[in-house]
C-alpha positions, 0 to 999 in steps of 0.5 A, a space after each residue: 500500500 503507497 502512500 496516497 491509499 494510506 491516506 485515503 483509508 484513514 481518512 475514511 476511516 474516521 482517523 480523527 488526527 494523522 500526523 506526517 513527518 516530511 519536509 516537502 510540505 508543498 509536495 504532501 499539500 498536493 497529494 493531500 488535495 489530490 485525495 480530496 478528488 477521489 474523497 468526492 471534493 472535500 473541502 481543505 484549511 491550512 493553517 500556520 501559526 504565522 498566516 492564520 487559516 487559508 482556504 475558509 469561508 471567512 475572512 482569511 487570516 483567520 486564527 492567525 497566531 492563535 493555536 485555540 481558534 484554530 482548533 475552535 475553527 474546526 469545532 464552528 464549522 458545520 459537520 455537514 461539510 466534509 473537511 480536511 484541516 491541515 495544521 503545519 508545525 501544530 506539534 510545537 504548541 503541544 507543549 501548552 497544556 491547554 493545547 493538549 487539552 482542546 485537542 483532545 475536545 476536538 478529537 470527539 467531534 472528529 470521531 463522529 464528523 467527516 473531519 480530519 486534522 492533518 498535522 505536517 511537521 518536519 519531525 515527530 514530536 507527539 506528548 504521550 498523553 496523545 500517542 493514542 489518537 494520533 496516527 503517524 503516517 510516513 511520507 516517502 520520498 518521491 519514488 523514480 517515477 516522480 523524479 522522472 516526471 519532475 526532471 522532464 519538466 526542468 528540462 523541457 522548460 530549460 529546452 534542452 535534451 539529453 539521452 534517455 541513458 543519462 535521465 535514467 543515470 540521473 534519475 537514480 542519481 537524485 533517488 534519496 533527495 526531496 524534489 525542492 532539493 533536486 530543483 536545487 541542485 540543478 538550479 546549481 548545475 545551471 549557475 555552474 555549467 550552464 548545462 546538464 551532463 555526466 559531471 552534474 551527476 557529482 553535483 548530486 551526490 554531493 547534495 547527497 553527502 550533505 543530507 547524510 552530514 544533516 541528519 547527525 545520525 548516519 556518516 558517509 564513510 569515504 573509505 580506500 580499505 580492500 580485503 587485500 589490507 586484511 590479513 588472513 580470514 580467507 573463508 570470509 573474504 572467499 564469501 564476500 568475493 562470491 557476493 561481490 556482484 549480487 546488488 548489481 542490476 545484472 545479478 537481479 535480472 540474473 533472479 539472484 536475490 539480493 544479499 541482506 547482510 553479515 555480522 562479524 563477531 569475535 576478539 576485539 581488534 581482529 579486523 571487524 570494522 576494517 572488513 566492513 570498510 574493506 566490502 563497500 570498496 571492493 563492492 564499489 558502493 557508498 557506506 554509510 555509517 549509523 550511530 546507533 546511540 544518536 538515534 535515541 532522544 528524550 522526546 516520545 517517539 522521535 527515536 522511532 522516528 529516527 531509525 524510519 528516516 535512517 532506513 528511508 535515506 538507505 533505501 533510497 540510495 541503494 545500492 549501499 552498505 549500512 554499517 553498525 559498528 559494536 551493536 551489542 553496546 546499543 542492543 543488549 538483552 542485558 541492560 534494563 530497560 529504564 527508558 520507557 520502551 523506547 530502546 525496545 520499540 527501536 529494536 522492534 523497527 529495526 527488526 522488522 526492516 531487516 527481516 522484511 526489506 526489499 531494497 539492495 542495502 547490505 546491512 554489516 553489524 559488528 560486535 565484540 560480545 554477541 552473547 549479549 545480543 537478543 536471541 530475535 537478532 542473531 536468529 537465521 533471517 536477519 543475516 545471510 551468514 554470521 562470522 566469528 572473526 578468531 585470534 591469528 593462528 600463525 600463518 596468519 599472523 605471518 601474513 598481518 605482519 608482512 602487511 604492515 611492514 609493507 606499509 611502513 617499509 616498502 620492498 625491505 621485509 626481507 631484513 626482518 625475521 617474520 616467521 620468527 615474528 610470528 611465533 612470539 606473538 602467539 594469542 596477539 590479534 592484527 591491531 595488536 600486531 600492528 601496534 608492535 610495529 609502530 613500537 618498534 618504529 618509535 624505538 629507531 626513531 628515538 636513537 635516530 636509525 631505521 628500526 630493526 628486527 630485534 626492535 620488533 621482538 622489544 616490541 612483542 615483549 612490552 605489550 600484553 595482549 587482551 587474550 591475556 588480560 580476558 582470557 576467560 571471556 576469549 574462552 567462552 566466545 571461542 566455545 561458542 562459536 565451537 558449538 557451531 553457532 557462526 562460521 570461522 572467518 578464518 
């Protein structure tokens, strides 16, 4: 069910107040009227704080800068008329409790009259003493048809033609943006080139790289990391490389299904977060990184709010990968719940995304504890496959070492014992290798040579590594995944 049938079924439906979350509120205002035609011409008010009530048989600036006469408004107005009255920004006067109160009045002539109060806000912003007769229905962005439409117009009206390839390239382009952004950003094109070609594509992801920064929750991550620079973890690497194609176009008329995502588990500082940076560059797709602990808010139902505008932006611009790094630190089934169910009705949403999504988005999670983690997020259907990301055996030890080293000394491992390195460091993860490296460099630094390979041994013998200060909590990750829970990565 799209949007506009939502809408129409709760208008029928006697819905008394629908709440829409959107910034586009002219692009809401149309289709709110658009369903009026189809509602047999009902009449519609809007009223803002600033203007008062438009559109009514009375003077016009009815209400203006007065909450109480517009809900009296809709009290006055005959109920033999069916009406819409959409209220902008209403939410911010629900702080008055005279407000709530007259709202809540209203609501009772609403139920029995054909009426309906439609609040738009740019973000959701409901007192718990109204959660029960407000509904909150989720504007979309528009959809490839919309941004099809919308483009052919500008272009029509600029009288300039492009090929049917590159609209459709732009089309997907402009997918995750607000049609008063698309104008924008072209607006910019023209200012700038004067014309629409393949390079006003970077114009528009970089519009995208702007809203993403806007919404304080999710990170576009620029990333230049490869499975290459990834010691070992042969049999993850070998399930990426499989699946490096399946969110390609190719791969969906193929009848493959898209990839719905991995969780990496294990021993910090094994290389889980490099591996997520490492599959967007191989897969050559944007990463977006979510912060989990910026979604939730004081406010009632904004947290909720926040995972539907994530979900929706990454929807929108997939192909991509979403990343949460340590999700067992927001989602433990360990924690009380101390927050009036707010991390729960989260956790719900995000659940039910990941189970039901439909859209190319790679979801990548890491933790360091998966113990911790509810039992509904680690079953079979959340993720294709679940990773556990072990301490180094020796050869992979090895192979981290030469890594390293290569970076630092380019085409001069040979001067250094690497096997020998690697037999010292046993129980050592790949940070912590890469930690005696910067060691021993600080080591030639300091008395002013190159460093050595005994430099490297100091090194290895100064740091203690976390499998001896958390062995027993290593021990009990490693039974784990023994028990034939998650496959090993390496």
């Amino acid at each position: 069910m799209n949007f506009t049938q939502e809408l129409l079924l709760l208008i029928k439906a006697k819905y008394p107040i629908i709440y829409i979350t959107t910034h586009e509120e002219e692009r809401v205002e149309y289709i709110i009227k658009h369903c009026t035609q189809e509602l047999g011409g009902r009449a519609v008010y809007t009223w803002d704080f600033i203007d008062g009530y438009t559109g009514t048989p009375f003077d016009q600036s009815t209400a203006k800068g007065n909450p109480i006469q517009a809900l009296n408004l809709i009290e006055k107005l005959t109920p033999n008329t069916p009406s819409l009255f959409i209220m902008k920004d209403f939410d911010i006067f629900f702080k008055d409790v005279a407000i709530i109160r007259k709202t809540k009045n209203v609501t009772k002539l609403l139920k029995i009259q054909p009426k309906n109060m439609i609040i738009i806000s740019s973000k959701t912003n409901i007192p718990e003493s109204l959660q029960d007769i407000i509904t909150i229905l989720e504007f979309p962005l528009p959809n490839k048809f919309e941004i099809n439409a919308e483009l052919s117009r500008l272009l029509k009206a600029l009288n300039h033609n492009i090929s049917e390839d590159l609209l459709e390239r732009l089309v997907k382009a402009c997918q995750g943006l607000t049609l008063e952004r698309i104008r924008r950003v072209f607006s910019k094109i023209i200012v700038e080139s004067n014309s629409i070609t393949e390079q006003s594509i970077h114009f528009i992801l970089l519009e995208k790289q702007q809203i993403i920064k806007q919404t304080q929750i999710l990170e576009f991550y620029p990333t230049n990391k490869t499975l290459l620079d990834i010691g070992g973890l042969e049999k993850l690497k070998s399930w990426l490389s499989l699946r490096s194609e399946s969110l390609t176009k190719k791969a969906e008329i193929y009848g493959i299904p898209f990839p719905r995502g991995v969780l990496l588990t294990g021993i910090q500082g094994t290389g889980k977060s490099l591996t997520a940076k490492a599959i967007a560059n191989e897969w050559n797709l944007p990463l977006l990184r979510l912060d989990i602990g910026r979604v939730f808010t004081g406010i009632v139902g904004e947290s909720e709010a926040r995972v539907r505008q994530t979900i929706q932006i990454a929807e929108a611009l997939a192909p991509c990968i979403l990343w949460v790094d340590e999700i067992d630190k927001s989602f433990s089934n360990k924690v009380g719940n101390t927050d009036n169910g707010t991390t729960n009705r989260v956790f719900s949403t995000f659940l039910t995304w990941l189970s039901e999504k439909q859209k190319p988005v790679f979801f990548v999670a890491t933790a360091n504890n998966i113990e911790v983690l509810p039992a509904e997020l680690v079953r079979k259907g959340r993720f294709d496959e679940i990773f556990f990301l072990d301490l180094p055996k020796r050869e992979e030890r090895e192979k981290i070492f030469r890594l390293h080293l290569l970076k630092k000394r380019q085409h001069e491992t040979s001067r250094y014992n690497i096997r020998h390195l690697s037999e010292i460091t046993e129980k050592f993860s790949g940070a912590e290798i890469e930690q005696v490296v910067i060691e021993a460099m600080r080591i030639g630094f300091q008395e002013k040579r190159e460093f050595t390979g005994d430099d490297l041994m100091t090194a290895a013998k100064t740091i203690i590594p976390l499998a001896f200060l958390d062995q027993e909590q290593i021990e009990v990750l490693q039974e784990w995944v023994q028990s034939g829970k998650a496959r090993l990565a390496g």
